[in-house]
VMD Tcl script that draws the C-alpha trace (Angstrom):
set ca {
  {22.36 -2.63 -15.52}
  {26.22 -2.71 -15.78}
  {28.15 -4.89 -13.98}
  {29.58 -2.22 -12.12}
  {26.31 -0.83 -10.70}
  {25.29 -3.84 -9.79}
  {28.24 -4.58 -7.68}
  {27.75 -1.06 -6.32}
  {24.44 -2.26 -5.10}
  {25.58 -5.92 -3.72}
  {29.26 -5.69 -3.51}
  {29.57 -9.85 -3.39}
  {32.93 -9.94 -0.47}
  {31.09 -7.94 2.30}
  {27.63 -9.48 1.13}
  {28.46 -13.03 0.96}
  {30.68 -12.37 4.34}
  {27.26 -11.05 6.27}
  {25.07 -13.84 4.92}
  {27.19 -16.42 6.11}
  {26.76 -14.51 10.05}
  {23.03 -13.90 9.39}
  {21.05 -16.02 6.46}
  {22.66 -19.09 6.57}
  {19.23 -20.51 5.12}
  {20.47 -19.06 1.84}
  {23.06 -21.38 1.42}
  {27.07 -21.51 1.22}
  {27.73 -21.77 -2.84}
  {28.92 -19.05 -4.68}
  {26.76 -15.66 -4.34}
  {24.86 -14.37 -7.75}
  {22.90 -11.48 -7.72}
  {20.69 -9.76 -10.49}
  {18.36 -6.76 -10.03}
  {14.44 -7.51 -9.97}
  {13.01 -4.79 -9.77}
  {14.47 -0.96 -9.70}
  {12.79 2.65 -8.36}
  {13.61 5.46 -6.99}
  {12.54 4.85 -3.23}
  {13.84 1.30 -3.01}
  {15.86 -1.62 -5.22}
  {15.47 -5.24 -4.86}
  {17.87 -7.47 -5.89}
  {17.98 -11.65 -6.19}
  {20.17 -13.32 -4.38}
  {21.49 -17.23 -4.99}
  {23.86 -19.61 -3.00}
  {22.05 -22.87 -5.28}
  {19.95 -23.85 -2.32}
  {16.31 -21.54 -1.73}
  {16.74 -18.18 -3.39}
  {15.77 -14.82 -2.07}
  {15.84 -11.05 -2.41}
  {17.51 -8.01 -1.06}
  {15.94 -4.49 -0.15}
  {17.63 -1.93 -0.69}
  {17.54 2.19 -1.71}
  {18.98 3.05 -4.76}
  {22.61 4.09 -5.07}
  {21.55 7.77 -4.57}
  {18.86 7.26 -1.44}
  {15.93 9.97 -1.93}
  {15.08 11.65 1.44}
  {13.74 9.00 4.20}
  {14.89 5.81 2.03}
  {17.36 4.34 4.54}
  {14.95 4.85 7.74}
  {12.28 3.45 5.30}
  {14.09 0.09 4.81}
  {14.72 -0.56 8.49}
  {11.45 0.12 9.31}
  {9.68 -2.01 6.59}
  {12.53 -4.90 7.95}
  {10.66 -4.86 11.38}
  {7.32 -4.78 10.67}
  {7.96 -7.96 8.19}
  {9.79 -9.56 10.69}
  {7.56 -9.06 13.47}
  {4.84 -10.16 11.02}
  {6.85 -14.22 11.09}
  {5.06 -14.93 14.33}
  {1.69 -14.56 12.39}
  {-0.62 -15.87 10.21}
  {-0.59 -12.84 7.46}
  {0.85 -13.19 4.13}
  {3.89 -11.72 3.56}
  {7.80 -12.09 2.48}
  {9.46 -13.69 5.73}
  {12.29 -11.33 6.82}
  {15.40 -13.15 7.88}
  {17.00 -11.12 8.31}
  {18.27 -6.84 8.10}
  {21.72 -4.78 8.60}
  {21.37 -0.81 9.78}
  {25.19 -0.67 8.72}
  {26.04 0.95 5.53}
  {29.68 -0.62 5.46}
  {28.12 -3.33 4.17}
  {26.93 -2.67 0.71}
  {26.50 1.23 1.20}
  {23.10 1.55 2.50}
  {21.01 -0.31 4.64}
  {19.04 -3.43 3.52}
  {17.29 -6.85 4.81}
  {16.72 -10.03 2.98}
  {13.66 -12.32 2.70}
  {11.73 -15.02 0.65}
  {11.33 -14.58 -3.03}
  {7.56 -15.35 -2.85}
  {6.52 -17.32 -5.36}
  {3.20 -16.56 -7.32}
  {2.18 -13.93 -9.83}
  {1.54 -10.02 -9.14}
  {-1.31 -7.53 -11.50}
  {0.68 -5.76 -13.94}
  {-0.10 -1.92 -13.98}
  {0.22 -0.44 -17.65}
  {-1.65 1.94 -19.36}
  {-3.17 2.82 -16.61}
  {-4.68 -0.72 -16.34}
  {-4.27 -3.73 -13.82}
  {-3.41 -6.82 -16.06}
  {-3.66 -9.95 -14.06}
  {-2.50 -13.53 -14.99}
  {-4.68 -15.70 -16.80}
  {-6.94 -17.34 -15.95}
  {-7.69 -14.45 -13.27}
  {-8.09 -11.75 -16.40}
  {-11.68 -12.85 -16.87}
  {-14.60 -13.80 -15.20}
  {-15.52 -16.22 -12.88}
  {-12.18 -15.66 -11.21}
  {-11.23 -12.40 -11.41}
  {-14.22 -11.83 -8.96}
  {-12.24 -13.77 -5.98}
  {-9.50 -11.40 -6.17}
  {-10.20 -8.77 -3.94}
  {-11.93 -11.25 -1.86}
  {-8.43 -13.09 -1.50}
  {-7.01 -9.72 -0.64}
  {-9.42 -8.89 2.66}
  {-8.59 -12.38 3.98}
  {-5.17 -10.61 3.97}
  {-6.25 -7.56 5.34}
  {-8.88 -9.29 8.33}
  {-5.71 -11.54 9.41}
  {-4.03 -7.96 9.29}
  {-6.29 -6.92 11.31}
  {-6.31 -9.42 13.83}
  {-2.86 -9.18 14.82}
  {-2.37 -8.37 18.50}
  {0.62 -5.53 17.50}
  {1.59 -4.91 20.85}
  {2.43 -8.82 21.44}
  {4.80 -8.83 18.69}
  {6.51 -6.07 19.10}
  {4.90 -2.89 17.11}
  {3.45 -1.14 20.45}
  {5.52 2.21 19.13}
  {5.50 1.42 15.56}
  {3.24 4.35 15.34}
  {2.68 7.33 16.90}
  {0.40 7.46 20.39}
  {-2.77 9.04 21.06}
  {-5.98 8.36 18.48}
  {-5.77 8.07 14.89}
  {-8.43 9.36 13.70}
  {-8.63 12.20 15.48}
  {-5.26 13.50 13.48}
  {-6.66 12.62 9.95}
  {-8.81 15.50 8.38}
  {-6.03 18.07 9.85}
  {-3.23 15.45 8.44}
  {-4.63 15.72 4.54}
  {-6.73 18.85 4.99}
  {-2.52 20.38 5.57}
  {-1.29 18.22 2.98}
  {-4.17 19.93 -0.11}
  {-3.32 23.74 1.69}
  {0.67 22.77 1.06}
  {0.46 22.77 -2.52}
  {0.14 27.12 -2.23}
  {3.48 26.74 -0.91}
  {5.11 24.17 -2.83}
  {3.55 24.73 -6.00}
  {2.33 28.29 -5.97}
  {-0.80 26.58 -6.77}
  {-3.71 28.88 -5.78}
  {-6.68 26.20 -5.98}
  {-10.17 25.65 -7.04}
  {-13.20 24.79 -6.07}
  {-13.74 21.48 -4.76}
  {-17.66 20.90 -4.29}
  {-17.92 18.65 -2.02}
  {-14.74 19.17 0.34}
  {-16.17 21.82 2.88}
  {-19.16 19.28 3.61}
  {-17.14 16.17 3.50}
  {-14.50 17.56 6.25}
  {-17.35 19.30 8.21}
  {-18.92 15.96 8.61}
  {-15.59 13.73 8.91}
  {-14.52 16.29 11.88}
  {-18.06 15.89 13.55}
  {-18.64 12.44 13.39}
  {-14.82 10.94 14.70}
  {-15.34 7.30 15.92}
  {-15.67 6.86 19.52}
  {-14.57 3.30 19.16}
  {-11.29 3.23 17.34}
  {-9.37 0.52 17.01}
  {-5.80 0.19 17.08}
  {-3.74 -2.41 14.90}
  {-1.57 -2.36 12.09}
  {-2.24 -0.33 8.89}
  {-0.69 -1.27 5.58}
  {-1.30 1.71 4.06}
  {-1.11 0.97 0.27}
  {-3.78 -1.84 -0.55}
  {-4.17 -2.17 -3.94}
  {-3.48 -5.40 -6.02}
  {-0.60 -4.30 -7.44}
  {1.33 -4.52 -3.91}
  {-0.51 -8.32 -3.48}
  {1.27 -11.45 -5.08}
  {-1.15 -13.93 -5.54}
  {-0.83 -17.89 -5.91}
  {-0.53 -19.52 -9.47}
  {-3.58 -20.93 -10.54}
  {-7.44 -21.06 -9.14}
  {-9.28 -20.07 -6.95}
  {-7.70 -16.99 -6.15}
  {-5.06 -17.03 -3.01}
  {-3.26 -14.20 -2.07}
  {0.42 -15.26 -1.65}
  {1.89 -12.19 0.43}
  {0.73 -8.47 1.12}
  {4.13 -6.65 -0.39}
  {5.19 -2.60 -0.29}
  {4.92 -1.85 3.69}
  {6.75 1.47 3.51}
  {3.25 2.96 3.98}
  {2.55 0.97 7.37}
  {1.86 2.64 10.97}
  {-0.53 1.46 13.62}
  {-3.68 3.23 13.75}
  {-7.35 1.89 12.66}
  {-6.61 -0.93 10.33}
  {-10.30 -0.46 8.86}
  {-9.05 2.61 6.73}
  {-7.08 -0.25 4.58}
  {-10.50 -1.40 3.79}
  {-12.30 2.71 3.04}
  {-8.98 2.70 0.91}
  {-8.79 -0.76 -1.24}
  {-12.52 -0.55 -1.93}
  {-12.55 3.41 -3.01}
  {-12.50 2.64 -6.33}
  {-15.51 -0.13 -6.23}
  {-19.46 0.16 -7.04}
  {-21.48 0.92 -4.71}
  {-24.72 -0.48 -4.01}
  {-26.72 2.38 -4.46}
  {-25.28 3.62 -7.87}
  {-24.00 0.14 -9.02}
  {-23.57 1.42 -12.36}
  {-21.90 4.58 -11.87}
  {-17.96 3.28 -11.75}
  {-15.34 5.56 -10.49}
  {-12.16 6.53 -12.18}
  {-10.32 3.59 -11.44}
  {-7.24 1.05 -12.65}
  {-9.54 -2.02 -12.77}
  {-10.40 -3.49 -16.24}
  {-13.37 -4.00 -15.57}
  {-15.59 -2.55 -11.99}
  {-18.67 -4.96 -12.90}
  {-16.14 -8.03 -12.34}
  {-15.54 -6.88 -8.98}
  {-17.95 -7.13 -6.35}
  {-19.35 -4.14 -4.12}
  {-17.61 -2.12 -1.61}
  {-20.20 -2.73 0.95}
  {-20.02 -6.32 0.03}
  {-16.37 -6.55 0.76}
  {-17.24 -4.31 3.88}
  {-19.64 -7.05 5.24}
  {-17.18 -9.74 4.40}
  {-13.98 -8.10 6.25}
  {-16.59 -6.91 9.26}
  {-17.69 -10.78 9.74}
  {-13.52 -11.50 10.02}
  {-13.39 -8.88 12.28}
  {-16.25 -8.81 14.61}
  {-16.25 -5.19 13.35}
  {-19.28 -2.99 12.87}
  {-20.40 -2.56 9.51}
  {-22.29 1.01 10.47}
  {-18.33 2.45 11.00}
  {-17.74 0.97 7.32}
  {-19.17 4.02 5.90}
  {-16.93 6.43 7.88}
  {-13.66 4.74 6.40}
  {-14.97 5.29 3.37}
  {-16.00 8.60 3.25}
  {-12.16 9.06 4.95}
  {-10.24 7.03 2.53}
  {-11.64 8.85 -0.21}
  {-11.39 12.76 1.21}
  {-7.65 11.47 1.24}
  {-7.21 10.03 -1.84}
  {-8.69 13.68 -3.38}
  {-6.65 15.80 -0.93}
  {-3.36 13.96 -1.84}
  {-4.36 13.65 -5.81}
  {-4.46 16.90 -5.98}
  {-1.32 17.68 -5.91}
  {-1.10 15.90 -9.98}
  {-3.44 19.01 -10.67}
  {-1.02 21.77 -8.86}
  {2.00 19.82 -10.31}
  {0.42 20.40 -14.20}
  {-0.57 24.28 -13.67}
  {3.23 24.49 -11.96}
  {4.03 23.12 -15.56}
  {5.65 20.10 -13.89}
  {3.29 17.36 -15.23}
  {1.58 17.94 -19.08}
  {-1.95 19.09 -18.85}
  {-3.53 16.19 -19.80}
  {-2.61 14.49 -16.96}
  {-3.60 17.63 -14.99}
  {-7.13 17.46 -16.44}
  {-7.02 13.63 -15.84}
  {-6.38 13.87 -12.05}
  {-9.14 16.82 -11.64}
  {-11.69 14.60 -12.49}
  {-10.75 12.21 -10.13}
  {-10.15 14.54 -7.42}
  {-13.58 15.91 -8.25}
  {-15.19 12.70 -8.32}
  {-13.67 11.98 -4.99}
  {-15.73 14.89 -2.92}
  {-18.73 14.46 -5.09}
  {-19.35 11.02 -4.04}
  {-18.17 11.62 -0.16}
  {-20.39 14.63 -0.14}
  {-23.09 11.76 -1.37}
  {-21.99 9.08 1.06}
  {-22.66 12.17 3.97}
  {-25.94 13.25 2.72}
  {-27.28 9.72 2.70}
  {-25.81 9.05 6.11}
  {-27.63 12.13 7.30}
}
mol new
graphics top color blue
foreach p $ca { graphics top sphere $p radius 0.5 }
foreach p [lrange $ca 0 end-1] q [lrange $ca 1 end] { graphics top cylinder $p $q radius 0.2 }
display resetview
């Protein structure tokens, strides 16, 4: 990145005049910055005084739809999130005034640890964690995230209207049922069948949970938004990407994370997933049982989330299929996502039928 954009990004006069006010933690020496990591929803920048260094979040010179709110919001959840035990990057610290450097932003810890890689389609971890036996205490590390998630009293800290009111669950199937009818619309995508679907929502729309519980909802769990500790066992270091978050049922995290695990009746059927290798991973419903013991919940609702996460994930991957008959995406990945999406709705429509 040229100097220029960069100062675009983190012009150093107004920057290093708003730390001073707000971060003194950062220090008082000169201000350096250098880009970390770039997209096209957010940037994140380092940013050094010589005493502990730390990051900026930011949108990208030219903000795509929702950025700016996006920021803000993700600032307050993190920084209600300092007055608990979950792992994350401690916020100290966030300015809704684009005089500053253009665009909102907040600052907070550069975590130290390692994060997966995702290339080629493929999580790459750190060694030692790219083998077995500790690649297996991964996703275990993860749900002790997700069950001190979970455990969070939102409404004491703050996030009573993070989300919207009224139930959660009650809006889902209409929420992603709408999103897979959109694509007509957006795409001129006519559809296909999807065995599976009409069962799956049938049974999702009959079968709601009377007992929802409300909390906070990450909304992305996967391990490439987890930083992890250096070395074994494996410790997750801070949950990252909370642009996703709301309050509803936090158990959904858990139908979502372990969508692409084996399940106990088919343990050697794997899904389509990113993971090297499934068979280093342990079971969903082992997972289930281990977040449920963290969270007095009841493993008999683990099956709902499930079945949920998943009608999701094939109503929102569809749109990869509409995108590559629209001739927006190359076929290949067209044909790539079908099987997913297919996949998805055969193995709810499984899931139900066993239930049943």
């Amino acid at each position: 990145m040229m100097d220029a954009d960069l100062d675009r990004l983190a012009p150093i006069g107004p920057l290093t005049e708003w730390l001073d006010a707000h971060v003194p933690q950062l220090g008082k020496g000169p201000l350096k910055t250098a880009v970390l990591s770039g997209g096209t929803s957010n940037v994140v920048l380092t940013l050094d005084r010589g005493d502990r260094p730390m990051v900026m979040r930011r949108p990208p010179a030219v903000p795509p739809p929702g950025a700016e709110k996006g920021v803000l919001r993700e600032a307050r959840i993190l920084t209600a999130l300092n007055a608990t035990d979950v792992p994350h990057p401690v916020c100290h610290g966030s300015c809704a005034d684009d005089g500053v450097v253009g665009a909102p932003f907040y600052v907070m810890d550069k975590v130290e640890g390692w994060a997966p890689n995702l290339r080629d389609e493929r999580i790459h971890n750190e060694p030692p964690f790219d083998r077995m036996p500790y690649e297996y205490g991964i996703p275990f590390a993860i749900v002790d995230g997700l069950i001190a998630l979970a455990n969070v009293d939102h409404e004491a800290i703050g996030l009573d209207d993070y989300g919207k009111p009224g139930p959660f669950l009650q809006r889902q199937v209409d929420r992603w049922a709408g999103q897979l009818a959109s694509y007509k619309e957006r795409y001129g995508y006519e559809g296909r069948e999807l065995p599976g679907y009409a069962e799956t929502e049938e049974w999702l729309r009959a079968n709601v949970l009377p007992n929802e519980r409300r909390g906070i909802i990450h909304g992305d769990v996967g391990t490439p938004n987890m930083m992890f500790r250096h070395g074994p066992p494996a410790r997750l270091a801070a949950m990252i990407d909370w642009e996703l978050s709301t309050i509803g049922d936090p158990m959904i995290d858990m139908g979502w994370f372990t969508g692409g695990m084996r399940d106990e009746d088919e343990p050697d059927k794997t899904f389509p997933t990113a993971l090297n290798n499934p068979a280093h991973f342990p079971t969903r419903q082992e997972l289930g049982r281990y977040y449920c013991a963290g969270t007095g919940r009841d493993i008999r609702d683990f099956d709902y989330f499930s079945i949920l996460a998943k009608f999701k994930s094939g109503c929102l991957l569809e749109y990869k299929v509409a995108q590559a008959e629209a001739g927006i995406l190359p076929k290949e990945t067209g044909r790539f996502f079908a099987k997913i999406v297919l996949n998805c709705f055969e193995d709810t429509a499984k899931m139900v039928r066993r239930i049943a």
